[in-house]
C-alpha positions in Angstrom: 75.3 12.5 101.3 76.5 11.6 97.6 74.6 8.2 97.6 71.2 10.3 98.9 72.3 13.0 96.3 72.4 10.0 93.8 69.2 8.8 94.6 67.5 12.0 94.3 68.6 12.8 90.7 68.1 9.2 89.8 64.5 9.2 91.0 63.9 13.2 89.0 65.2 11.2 85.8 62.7 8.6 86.0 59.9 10.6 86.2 60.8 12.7 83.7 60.3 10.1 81.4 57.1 8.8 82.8 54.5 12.0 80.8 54.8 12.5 77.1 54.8 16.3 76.5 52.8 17.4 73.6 54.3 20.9 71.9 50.4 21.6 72.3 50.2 21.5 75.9 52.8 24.3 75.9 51.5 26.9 73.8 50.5 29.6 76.6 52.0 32.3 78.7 53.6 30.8 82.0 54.0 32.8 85.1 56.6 32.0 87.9 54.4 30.2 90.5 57.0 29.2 93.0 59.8 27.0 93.8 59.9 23.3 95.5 62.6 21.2 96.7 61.7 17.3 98.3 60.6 18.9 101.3 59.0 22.4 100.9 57.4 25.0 98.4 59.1 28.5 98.7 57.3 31.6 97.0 59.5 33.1 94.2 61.7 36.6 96.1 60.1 40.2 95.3 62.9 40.5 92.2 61.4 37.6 90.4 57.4 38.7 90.8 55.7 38.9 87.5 58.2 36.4 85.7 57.0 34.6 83.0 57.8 32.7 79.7 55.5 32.5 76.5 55.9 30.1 74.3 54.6 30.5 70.5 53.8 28.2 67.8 55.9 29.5 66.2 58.9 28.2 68.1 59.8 31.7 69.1 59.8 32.7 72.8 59.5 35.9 75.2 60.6 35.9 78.9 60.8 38.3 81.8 63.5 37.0 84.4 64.2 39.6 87.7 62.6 42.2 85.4 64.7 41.9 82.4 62.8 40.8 79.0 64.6 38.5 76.5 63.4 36.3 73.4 64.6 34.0 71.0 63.9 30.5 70.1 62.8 27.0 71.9 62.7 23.9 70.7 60.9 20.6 72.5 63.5 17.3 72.8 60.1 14.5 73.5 63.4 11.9 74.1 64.5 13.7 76.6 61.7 15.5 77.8 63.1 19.4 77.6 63.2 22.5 76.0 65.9 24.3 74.7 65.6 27.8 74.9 68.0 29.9 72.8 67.8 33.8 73.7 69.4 37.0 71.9 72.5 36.3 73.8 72.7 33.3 71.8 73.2 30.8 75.0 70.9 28.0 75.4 69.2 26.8 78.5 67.5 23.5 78.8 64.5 23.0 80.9 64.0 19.7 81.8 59.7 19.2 81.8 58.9 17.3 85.1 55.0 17.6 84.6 52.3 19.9 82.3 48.7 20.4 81.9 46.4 22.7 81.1 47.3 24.6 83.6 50.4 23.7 85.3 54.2 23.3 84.1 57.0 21.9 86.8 60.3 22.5 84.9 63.8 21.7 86.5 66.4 24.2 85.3 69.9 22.6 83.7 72.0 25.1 85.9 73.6 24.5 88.9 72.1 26.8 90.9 68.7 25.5 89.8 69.5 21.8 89.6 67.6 20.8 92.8 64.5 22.7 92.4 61.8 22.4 90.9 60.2 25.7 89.2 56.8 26.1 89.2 54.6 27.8 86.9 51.0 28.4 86.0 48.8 29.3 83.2 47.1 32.3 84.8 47.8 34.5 87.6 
């Protein structure tokens, strides 16, 4: 189980280093689409409906997470392919970018209770 574990996160590293993310692609309001794991997409729970992030030029944020608003500031690491997203609680969370477009971003939260899915979100509802 450790060795398929292994392979899994070793495989999600790879290809997040195979797009280069523009800060340009990522200017936009992004609303929770749903979630995936290796084998299955899962529509977000009822608590989570209407969940979004928007990300400014400005580098400043706004998000709506199980109803509750916050904002801060977010910053784009293009070595490591993530954002930083630093909130008025002052604690950061990294969001490691596993594909964008116009349309579509596929972000994999640094958290362990995230760390094996893949979040999806969209452009417009």
């Amino acid at each position: 189980m450790k060795q398929l574990f292994l392979l899994l996160t070793l495989l999600i590293t790879n290809c997040l280093h195979a797009q280069k993310i523009d800060k340009q692609d990522l200017y936009r309001t992004w609303y929770l689409d749903k979630y995936s794991d290796a084998e299955e997409y899962y529509l977000p729970p009822k608590k989570e409906i209407g969940d979004y992030i928007t990300l400014r030029k400005d580098m400043t944020y706004e998000a709506q997470s199980e109803g509750v608003l916050d904002s801060g500031t977010w910053m784009l690491n293009t070595n490591g392919s993530y954002l930083e997203l630093k909130g008025s609680s002052q604690e950061t969370q990294k969001l490691y970018v596993y594909f964008v477009s116009p349309k579509s971003l596929v972000v994999i939260y640094d958290v362990d209770e995230y760390r094996i899915w893949e979040v999806h979100y969209v452009s417009s509802k």
